[in-house]
C-alpha positions, 0 to 999 in steps of 0.5 A: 638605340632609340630614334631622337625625337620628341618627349612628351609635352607633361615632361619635367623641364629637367628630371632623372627618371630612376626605374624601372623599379623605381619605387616612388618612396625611395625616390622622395626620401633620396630627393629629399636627401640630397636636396634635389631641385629637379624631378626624380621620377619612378618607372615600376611598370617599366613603359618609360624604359621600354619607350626610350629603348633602355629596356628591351626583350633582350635587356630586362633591367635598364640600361644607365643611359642619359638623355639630353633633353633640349628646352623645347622638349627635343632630345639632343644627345644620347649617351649609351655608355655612361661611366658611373665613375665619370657621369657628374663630369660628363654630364656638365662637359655635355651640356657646355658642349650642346650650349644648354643654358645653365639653370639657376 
């Protein structure tokens, strides 16, 4: 797990960041699709993966994690055992939880 702290400063107030491998076209046209209104950003050379510790030399592919990420740029929360099944509520559950402010 990695060490909570502080992201960069240039970080998207609210983003999903798909990668490693992830193809920025892809990323656009899924954007796009779903009529995102937050950041879908791509990793392909893996360092944001490798950094937030969800790829590692024992863990080539990444890992589904969710980082909650506060306004003032903190990690709050990280959850290493993410259900796909279960994610969408989970998340909401977490942020209700962590009193994040609900974005308009």
């Amino acid at each position: 797990m990695v060490a909570l702290g502080k992201i960069p400063a240039a970080a998207p107030a609210r983003g999903v960041l798909r990668g490693p491998g992830g193809i920025a076209e892809t990323n656009k046209k899924f954007a796009e699709h779903v009529e995102a209104d937050y950041a879908i950003l791509s990793d392909p050379d893996k360092k944001a993966a490798t950094a937030y510790g969800v790829v590692n030399a024992d863990r080539p592919l990444a890992a589904r994690w969710t980082f909650y990420i506060g306004p003032d740029g903190r990690i709050l929360d990280v959850d290493a055992k993410v259900s796909p099944k279960t994610a969408g509520e989970d998340i909401v559950r977490k942020l209700e939880a962590l009193k994040v402010p609900k974005g308009k």
